[in-house]
N, CA and C atoms of all chains as a GROMACS GRO file, in nm:
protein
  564
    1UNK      N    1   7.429   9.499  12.115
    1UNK     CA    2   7.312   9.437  12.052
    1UNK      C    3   7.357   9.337  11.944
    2UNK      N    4   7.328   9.227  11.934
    2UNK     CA    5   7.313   9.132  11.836
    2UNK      C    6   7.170   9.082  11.764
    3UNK      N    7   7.244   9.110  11.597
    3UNK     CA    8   7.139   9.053  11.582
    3UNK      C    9   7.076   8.947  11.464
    4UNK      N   10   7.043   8.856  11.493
    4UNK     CA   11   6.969   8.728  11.433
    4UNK      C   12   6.930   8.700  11.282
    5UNK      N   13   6.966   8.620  11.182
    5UNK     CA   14   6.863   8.591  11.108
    5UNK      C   15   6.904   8.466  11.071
    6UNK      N   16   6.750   8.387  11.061
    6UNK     CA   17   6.739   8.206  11.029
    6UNK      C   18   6.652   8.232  10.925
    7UNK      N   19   6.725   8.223  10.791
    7UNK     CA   20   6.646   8.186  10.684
    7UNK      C   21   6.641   8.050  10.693
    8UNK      N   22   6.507   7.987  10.598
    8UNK     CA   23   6.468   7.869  10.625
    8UNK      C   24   6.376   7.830  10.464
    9UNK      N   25   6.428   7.753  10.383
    9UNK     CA   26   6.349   7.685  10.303
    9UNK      C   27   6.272   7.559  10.318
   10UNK      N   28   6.112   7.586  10.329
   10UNK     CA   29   6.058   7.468  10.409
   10UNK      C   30   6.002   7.362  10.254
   11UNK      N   31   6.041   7.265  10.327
   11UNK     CA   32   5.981   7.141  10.264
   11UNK      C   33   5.846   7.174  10.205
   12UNK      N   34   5.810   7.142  10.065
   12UNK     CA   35   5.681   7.148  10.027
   12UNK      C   36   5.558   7.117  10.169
   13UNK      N   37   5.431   7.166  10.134
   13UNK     CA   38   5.302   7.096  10.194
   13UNK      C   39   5.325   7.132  10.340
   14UNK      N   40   5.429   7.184  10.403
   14UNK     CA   41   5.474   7.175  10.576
   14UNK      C   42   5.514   7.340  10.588
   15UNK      N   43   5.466   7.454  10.493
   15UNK     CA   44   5.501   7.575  10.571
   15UNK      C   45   5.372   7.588  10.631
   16UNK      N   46   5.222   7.564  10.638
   16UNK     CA   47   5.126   7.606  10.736
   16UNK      C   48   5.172   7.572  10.884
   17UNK      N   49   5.225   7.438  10.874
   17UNK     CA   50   5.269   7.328  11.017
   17UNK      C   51   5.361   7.444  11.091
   18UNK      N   52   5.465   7.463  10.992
   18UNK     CA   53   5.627   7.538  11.053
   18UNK      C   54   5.563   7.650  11.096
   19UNK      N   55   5.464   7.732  11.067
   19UNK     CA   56   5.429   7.906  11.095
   19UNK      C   57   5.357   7.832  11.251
   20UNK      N   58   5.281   7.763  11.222
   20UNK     CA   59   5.188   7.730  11.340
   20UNK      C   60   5.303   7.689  11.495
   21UNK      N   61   5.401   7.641  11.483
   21UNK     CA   62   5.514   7.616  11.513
   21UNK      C   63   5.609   7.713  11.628
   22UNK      N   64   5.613   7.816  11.530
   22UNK     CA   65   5.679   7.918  11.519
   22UNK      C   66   5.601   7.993  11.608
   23UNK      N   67   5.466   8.005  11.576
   23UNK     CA   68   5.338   8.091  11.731
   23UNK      C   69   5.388   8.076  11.811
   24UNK      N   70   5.442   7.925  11.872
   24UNK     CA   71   5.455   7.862  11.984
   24UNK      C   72   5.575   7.942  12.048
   25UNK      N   73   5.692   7.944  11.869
   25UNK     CA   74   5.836   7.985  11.991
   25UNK      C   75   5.783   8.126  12.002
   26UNK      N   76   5.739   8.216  11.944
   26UNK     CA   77   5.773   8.326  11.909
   26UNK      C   78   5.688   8.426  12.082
   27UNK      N   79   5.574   8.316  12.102
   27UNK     CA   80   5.508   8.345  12.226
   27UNK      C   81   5.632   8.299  12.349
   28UNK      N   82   5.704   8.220  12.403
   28UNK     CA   83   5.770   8.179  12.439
   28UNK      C   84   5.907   8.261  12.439
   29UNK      N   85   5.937   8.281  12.349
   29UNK     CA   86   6.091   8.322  12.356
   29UNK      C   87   6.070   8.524  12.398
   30UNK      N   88   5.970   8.572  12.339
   30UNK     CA   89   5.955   8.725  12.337
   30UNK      C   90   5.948   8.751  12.529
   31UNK      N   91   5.896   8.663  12.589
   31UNK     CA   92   5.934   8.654  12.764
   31UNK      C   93   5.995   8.667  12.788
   32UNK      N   94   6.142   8.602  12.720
   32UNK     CA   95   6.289   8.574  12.776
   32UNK      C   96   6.337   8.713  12.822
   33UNK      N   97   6.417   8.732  12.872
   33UNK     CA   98   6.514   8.801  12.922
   33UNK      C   99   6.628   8.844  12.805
   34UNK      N  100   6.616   8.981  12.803
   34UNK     CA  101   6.740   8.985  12.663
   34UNK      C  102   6.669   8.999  12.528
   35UNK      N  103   6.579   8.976  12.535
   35UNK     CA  104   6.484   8.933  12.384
   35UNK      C  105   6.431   9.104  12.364
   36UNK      N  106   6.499   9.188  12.215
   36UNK     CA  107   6.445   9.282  12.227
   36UNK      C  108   6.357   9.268  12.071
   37UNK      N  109   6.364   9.165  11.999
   37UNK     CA  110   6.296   9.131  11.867
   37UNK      C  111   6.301   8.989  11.818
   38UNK      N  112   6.199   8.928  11.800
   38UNK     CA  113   6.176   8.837  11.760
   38UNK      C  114   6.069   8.782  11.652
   39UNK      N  115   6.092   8.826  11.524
   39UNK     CA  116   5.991   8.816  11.420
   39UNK      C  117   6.005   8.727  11.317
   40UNK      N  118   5.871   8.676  11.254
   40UNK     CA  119   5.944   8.592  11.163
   40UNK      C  120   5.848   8.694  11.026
   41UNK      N  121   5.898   8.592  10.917
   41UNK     CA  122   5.843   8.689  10.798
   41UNK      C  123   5.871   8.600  10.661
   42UNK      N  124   5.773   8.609  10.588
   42UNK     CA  125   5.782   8.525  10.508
   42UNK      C  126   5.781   8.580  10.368
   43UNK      N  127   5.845   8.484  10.232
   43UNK     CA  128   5.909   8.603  10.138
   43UNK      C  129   5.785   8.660  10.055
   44UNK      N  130   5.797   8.798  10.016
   44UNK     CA  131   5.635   8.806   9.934
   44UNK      C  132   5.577   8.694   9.804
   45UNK      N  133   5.714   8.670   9.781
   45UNK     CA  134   5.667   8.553   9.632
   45UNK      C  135   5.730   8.413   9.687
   46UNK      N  136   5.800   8.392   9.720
   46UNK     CA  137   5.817   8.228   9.758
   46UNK      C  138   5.780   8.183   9.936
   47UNK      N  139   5.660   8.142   9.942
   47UNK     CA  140   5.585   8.122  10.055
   47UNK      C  141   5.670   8.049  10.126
   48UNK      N  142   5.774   7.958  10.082
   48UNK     CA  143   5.814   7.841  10.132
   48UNK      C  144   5.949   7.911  10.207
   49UNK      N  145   6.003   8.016  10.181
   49UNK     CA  146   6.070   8.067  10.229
   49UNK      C  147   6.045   8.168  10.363
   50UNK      N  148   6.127   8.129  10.498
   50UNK     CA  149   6.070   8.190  10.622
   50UNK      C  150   6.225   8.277  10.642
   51UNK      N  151   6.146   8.361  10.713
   51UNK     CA  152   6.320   8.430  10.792
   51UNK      C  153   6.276   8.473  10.930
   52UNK      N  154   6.314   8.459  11.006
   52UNK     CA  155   6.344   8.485  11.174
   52UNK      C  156   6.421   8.573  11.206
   53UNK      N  157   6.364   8.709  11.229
   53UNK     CA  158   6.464   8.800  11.222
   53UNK      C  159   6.486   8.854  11.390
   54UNK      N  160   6.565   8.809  11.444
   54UNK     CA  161   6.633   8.859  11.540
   54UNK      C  162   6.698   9.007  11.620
   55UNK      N  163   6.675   9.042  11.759
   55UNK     CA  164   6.722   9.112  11.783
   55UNK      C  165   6.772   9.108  11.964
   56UNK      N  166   6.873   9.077  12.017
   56UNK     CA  167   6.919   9.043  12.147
   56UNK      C  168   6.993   9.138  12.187
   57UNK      N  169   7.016   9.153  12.333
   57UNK     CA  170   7.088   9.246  12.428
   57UNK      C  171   7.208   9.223  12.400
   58UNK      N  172   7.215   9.077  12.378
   58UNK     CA  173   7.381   9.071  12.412
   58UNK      C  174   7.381   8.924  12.416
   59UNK      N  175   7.487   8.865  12.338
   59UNK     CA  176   7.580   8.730  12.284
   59UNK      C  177   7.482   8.641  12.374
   60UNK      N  178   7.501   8.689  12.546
   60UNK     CA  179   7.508   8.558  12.665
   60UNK      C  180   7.325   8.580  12.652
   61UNK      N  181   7.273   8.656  12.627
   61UNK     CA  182   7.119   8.593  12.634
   61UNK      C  183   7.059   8.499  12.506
   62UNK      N  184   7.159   8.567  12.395
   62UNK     CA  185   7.105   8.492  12.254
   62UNK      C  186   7.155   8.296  12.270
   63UNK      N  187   7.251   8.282  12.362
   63UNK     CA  188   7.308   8.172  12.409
   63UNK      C  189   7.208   8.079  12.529
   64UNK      N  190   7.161   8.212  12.607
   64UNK     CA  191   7.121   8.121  12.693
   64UNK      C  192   6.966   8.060  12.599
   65UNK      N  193   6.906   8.172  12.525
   65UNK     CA  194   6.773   8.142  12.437
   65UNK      C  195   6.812   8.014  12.359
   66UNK      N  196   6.919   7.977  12.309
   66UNK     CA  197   6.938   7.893  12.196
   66UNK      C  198   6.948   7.762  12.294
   67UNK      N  199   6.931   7.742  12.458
   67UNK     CA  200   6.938   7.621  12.566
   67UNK      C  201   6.832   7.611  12.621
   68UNK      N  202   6.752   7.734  12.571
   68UNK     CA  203   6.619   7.712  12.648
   68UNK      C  204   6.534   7.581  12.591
   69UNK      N  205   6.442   7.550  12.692
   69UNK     CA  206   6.329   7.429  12.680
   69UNK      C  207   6.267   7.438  12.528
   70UNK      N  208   6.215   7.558  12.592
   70UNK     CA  209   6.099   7.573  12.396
   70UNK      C  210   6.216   7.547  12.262
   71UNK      N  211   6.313   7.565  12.257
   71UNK     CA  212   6.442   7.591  12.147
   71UNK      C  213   6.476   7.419  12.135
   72UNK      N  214   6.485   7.393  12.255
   72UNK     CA  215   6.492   7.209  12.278
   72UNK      C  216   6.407   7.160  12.218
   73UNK      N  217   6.299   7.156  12.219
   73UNK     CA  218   6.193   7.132  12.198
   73UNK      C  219   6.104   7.131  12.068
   74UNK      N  220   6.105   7.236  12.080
   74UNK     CA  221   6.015   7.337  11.899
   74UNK      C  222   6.097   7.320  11.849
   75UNK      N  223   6.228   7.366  11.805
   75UNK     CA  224   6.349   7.364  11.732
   75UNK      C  225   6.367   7.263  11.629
   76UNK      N  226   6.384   7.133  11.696
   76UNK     CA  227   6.440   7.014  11.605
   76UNK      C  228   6.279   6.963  11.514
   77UNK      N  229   6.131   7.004  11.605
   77UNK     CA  230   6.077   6.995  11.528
   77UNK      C  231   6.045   7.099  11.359
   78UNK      N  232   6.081   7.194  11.398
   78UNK     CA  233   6.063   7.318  11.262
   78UNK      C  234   6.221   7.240  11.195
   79UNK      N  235   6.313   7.222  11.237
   79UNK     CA  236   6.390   7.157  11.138
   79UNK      C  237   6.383   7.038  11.096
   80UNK      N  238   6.300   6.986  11.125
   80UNK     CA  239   6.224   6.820  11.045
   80UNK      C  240   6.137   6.883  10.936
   81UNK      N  241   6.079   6.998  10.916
   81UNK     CA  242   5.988   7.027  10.796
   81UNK      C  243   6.132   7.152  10.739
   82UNK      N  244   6.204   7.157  10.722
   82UNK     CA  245   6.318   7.241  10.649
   82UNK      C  246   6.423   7.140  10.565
   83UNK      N  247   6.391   7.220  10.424
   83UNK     CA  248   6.468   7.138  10.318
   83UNK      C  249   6.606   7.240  10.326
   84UNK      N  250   6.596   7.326  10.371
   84UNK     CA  251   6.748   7.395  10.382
   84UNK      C  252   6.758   7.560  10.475
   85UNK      N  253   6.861   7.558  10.525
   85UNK     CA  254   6.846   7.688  10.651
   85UNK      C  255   6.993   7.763  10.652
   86UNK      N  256   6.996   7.877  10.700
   86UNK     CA  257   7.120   7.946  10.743
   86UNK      C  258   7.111   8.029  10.820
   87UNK      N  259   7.199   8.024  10.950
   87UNK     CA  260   7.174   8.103  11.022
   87UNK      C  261   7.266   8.187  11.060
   88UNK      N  262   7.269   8.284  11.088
   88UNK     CA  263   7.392   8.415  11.112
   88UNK      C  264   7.403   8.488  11.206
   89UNK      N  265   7.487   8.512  11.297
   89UNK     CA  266   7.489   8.626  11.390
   89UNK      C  267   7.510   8.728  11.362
   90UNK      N  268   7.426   8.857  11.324
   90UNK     CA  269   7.544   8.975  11.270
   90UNK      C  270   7.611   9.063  11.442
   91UNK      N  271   7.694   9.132  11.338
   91UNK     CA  272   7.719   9.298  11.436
   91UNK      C  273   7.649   9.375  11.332
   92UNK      N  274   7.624   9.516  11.419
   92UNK     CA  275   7.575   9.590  11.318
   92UNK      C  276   7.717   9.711  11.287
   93UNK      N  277   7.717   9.756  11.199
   93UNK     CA  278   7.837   9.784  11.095
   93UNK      C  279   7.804   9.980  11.108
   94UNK      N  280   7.687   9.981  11.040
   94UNK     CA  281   7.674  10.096  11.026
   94UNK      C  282   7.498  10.137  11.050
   95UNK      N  283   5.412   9.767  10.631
   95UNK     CA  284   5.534   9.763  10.619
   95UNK      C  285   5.635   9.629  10.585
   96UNK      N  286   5.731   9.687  10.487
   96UNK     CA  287   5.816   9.589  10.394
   96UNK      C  288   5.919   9.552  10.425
   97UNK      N  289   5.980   9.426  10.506
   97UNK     CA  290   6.120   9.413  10.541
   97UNK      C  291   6.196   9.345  10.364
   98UNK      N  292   6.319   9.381  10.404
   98UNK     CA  293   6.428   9.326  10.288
   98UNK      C  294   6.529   9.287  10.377
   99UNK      N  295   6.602   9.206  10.336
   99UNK     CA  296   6.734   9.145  10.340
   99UNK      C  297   6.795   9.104  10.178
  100UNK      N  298   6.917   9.169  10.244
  100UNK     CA  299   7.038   9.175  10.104
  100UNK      C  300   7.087   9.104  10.183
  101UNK      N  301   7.170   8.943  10.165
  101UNK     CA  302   7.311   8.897  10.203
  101UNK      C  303   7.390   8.890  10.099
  102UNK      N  304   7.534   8.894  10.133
  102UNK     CA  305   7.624   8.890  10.056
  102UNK      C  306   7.693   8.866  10.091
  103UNK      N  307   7.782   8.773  10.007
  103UNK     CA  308   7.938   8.730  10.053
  103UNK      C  309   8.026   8.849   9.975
  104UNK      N  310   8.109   8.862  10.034
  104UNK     CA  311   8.216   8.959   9.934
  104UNK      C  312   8.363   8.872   9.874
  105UNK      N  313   8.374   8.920   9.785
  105UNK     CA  314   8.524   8.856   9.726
  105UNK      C  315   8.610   8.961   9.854
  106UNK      N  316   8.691   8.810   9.823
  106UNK     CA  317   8.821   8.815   9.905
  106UNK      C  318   8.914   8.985   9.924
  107UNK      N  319   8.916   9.026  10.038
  107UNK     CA  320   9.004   9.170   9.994
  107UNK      C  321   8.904   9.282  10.009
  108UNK      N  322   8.809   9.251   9.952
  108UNK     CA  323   8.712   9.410   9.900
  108UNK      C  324   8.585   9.442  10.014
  109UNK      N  325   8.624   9.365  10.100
  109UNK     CA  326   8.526   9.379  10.201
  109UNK      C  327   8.527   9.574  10.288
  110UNK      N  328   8.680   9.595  10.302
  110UNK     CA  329   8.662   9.749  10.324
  110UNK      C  330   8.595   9.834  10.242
  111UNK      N  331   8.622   9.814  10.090
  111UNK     CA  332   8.552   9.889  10.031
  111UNK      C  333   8.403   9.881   9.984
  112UNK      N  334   8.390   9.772   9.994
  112UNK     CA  335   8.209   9.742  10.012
  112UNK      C  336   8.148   9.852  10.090
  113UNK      N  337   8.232   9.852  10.190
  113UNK     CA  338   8.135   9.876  10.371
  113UNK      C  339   8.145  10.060  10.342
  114UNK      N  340   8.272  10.092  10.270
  114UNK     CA  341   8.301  10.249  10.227
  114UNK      C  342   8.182  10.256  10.138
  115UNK      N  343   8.123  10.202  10.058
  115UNK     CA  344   8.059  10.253   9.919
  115UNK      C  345   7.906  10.192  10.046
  116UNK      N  346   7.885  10.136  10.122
  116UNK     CA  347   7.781  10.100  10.162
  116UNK      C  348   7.784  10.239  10.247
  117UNK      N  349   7.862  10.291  10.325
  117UNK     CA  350   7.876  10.407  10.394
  117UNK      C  351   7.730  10.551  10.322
  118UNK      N  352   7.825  10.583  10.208
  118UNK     CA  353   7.777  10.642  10.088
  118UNK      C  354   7.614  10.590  10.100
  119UNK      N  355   7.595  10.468  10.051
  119UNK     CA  356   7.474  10.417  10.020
  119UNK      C  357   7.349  10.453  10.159
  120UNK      N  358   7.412  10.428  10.230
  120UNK     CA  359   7.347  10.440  10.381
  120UNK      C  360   7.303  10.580  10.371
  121UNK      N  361   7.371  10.686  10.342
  121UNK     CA  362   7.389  10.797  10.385
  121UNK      C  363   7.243  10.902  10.302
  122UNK      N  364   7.274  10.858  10.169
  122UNK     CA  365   7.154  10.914  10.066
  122UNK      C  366   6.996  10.853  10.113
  123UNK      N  367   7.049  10.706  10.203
  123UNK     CA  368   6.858  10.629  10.165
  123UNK      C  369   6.801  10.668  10.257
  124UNK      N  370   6.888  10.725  10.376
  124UNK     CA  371   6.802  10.722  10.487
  124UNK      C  372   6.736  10.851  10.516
  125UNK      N  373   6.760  10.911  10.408
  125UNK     CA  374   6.695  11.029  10.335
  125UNK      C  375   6.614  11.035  10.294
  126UNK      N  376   6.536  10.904  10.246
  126UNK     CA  377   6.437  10.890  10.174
  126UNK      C  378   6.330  10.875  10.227
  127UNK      N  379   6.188  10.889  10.158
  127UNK     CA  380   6.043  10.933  10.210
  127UNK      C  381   6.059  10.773  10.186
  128UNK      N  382   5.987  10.747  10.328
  128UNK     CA  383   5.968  10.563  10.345
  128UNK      C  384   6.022  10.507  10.416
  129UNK      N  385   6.146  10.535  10.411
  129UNK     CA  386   6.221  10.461  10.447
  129UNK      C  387   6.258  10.461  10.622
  130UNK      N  388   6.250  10.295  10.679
  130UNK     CA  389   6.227  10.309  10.835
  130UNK      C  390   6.346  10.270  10.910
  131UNK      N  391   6.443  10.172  10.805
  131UNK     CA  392   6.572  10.145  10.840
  131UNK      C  393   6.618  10.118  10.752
  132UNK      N  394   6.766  10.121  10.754
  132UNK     CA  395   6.866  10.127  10.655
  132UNK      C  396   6.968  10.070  10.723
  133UNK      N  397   7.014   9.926  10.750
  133UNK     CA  398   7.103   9.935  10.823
  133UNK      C  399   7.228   9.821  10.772
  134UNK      N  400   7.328   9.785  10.807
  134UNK     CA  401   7.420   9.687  10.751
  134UNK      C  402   7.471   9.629  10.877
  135UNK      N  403   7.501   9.531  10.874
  135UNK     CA  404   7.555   9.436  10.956
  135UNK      C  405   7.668   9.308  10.874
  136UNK      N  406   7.727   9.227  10.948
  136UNK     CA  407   7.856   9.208  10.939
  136UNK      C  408   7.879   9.072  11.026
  137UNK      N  409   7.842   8.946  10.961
  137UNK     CA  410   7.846   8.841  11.050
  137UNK      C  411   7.959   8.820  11.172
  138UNK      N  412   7.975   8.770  11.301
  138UNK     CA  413   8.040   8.830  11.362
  138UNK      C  414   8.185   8.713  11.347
  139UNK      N  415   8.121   8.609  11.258
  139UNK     CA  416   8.278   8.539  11.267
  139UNK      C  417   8.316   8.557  11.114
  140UNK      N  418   8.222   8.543  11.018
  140UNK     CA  419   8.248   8.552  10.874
  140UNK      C  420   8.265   8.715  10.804
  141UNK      N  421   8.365   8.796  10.859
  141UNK     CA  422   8.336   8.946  10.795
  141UNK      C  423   8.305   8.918  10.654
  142UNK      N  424   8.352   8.850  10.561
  142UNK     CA  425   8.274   8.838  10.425
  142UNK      C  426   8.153   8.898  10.403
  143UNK      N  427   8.105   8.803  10.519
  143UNK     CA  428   7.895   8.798  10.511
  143UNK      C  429   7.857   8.954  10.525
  144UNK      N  430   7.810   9.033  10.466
  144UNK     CA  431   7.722   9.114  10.493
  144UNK      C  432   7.594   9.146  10.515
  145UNK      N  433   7.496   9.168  10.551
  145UNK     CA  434   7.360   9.172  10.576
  145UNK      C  435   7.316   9.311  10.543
  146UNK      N  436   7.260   9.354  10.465
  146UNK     CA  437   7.172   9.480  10.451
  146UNK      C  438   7.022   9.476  10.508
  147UNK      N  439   6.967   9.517  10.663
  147UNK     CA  440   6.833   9.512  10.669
  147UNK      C  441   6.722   9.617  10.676
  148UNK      N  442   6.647   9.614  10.586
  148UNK     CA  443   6.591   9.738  10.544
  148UNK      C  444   6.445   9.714  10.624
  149UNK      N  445   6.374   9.867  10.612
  149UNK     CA  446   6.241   9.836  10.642
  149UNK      C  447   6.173   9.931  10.625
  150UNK      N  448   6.068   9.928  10.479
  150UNK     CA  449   6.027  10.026  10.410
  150UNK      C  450   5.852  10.056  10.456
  151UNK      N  451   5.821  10.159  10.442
  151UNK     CA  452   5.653  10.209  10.487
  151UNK      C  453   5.578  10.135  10.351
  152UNK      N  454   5.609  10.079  10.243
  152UNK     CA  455   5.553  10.050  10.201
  152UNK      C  456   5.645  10.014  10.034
  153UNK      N  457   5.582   9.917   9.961
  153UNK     CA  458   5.632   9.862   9.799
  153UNK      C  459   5.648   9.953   9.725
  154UNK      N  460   5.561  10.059   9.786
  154UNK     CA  461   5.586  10.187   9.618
  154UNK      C  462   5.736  10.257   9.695
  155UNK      N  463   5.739  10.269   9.859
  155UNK     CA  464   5.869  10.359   9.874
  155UNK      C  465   5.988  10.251   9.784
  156UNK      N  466   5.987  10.128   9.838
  156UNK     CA  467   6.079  10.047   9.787
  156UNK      C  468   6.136  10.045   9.631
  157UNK      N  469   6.049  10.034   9.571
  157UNK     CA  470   6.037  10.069   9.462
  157UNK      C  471   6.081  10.167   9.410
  158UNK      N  472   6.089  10.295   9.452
  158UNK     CA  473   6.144  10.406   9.421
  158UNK      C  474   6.228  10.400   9.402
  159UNK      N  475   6.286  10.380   9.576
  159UNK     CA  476   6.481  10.358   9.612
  159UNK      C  477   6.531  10.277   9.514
  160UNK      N  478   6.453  10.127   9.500
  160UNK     CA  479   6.549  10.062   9.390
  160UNK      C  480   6.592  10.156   9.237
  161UNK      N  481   6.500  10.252   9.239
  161UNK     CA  482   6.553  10.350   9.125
  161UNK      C  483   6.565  10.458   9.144
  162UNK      N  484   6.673  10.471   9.260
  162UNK     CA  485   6.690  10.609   9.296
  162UNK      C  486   6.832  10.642   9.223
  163UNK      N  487   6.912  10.766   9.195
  163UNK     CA  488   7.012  10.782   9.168
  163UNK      C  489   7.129  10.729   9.196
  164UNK      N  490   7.115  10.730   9.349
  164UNK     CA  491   7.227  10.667   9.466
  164UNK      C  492   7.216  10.509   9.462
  165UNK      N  493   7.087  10.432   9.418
  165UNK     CA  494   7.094  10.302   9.389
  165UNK      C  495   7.166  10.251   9.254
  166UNK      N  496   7.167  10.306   9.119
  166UNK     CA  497   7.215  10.313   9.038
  166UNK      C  498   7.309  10.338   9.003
  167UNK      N  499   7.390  10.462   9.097
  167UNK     CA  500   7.544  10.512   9.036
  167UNK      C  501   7.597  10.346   9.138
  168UNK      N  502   7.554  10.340   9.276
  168UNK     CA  503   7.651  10.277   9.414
  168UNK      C  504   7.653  10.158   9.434
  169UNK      N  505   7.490  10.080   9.387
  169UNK     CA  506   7.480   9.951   9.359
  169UNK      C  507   7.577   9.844   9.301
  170UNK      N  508   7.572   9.864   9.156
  170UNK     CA  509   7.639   9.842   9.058
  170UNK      C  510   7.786   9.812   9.089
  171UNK      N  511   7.891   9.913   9.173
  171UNK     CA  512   7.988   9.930   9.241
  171UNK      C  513   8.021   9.848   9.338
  172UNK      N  514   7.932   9.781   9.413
  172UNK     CA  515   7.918   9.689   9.519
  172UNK      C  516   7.920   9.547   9.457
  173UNK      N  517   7.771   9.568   9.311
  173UNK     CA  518   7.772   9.414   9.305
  173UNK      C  519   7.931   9.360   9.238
  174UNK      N  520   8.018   9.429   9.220
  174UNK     CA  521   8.124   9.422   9.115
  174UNK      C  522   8.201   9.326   9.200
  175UNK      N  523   8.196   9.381   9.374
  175UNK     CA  524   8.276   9.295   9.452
  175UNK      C  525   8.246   9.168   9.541
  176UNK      N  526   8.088   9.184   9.443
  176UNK     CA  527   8.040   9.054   9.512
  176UNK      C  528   8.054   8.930   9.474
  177UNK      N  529   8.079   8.802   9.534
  177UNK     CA  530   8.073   8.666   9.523
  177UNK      C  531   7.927   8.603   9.498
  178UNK      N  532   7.830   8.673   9.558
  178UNK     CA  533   7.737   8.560   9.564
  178UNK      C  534   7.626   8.678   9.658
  179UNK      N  535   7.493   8.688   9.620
  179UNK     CA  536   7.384   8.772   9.709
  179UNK      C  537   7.263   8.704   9.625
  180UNK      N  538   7.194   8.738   9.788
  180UNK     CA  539   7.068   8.682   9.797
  180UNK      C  540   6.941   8.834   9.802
  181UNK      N  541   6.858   8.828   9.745
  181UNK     CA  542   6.792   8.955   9.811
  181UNK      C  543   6.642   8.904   9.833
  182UNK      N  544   6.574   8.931   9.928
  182UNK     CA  545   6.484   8.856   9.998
  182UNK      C  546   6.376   9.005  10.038
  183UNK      N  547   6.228   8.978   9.982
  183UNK     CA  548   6.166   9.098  10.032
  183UNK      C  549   6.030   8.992  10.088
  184UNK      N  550   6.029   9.036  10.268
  184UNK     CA  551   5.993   9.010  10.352
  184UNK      C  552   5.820   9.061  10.347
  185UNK      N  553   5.763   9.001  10.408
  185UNK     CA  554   5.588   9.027  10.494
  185UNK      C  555   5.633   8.975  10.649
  186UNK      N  556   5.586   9.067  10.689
  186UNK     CA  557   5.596   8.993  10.840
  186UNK      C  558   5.462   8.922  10.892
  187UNK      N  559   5.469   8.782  10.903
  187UNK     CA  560   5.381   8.709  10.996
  187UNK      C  561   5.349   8.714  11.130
  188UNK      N  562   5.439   8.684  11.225
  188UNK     CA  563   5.393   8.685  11.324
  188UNK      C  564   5.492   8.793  11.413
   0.00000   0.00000   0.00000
C-alpha cells in the first residue's frame, strides 16, 4: 500500500474554484483501479490550505493514476490557482 | 471526525531514533478513547520526511492526547531531533 499526500496553498479568492475542481477528480479517480482512498480536506483555520490525502494498492496504479486523462487535464488546472504545493509518497513505517 | 498531519524533516542521523521514540508514542495513543488512527509513514525516497497521520472521533479526543502524559514526556524528545515540522489539523471535504 502506498500512500499519498498533496498539500496545496491556494492562491487567494480561487479555493471555492480549486474544491469545485477537485469534485471532478475525486469522482473520476475513486473508479480507477487500485484507488483504495482518495480524500481531500481542508485545514480547520487556514481555508486556503488543501491536502489530498491518498491511499493506493501499489506504486504501478498510483503511476498509472498520475497518466490518466482527468490528472492531464484537471491537474495543471488546480495548479494554475496554487501559490505553493508538496507532494509525497509515503511507506507506512509503523 | 478530525484528520491531522505532522510532517517532519529529521536532522541528519536521528532518523532511527525518531521512529524508536515514535514506536513508544504509537504504542500509548492507540490506546486512547478517540482515537481512529495512529499511524507514521516515511517518504519512500526522502527517509528524513516523516508523516504522522492521525484520525481522531472528534477535537475534544484530540485535545486530550495533545495533553496526555505520553505526549508530554515523548513529544518534546522527538521535537529535539527535528529540523523543521509542519502540523496541519484537517476537515474533510469531499
Amino acid at each position: 500500500v502506498v500512500k499519498v499526500v498533496v498539500k496545496r496553498i491556494i492562491k487567494e479568492g480561487n479555493v471555492e474554484e480549486v474544491i469545485k475542481l477537485y469534485g471532478q477528480l475525486v469522482e473520476a479517480t475513486r473508479k480507477e483501479e487500485g484507488c483504495i482512498k482518495y480524500e481531500l480536506f481542508q485545514d480547520e483555520k487556514k481555508p486556503e490550505v488543501l491536502a489530498m490525502i491518498e491511499e493506493w494498492e501499489s506504486k504501478e496504479h498510483l503511476e498509472k493514476h498520475l497518466n490518466s486523462e482527468h490528472i492531464k487535464t484537471i491537474g495543471p488546472m488546480i495548479a494554475q490557482h496554487t501559490q505553493n504545493s508538496e507532494f509525497n509518497i509515503y511507506n507506512k513505517l509503523i
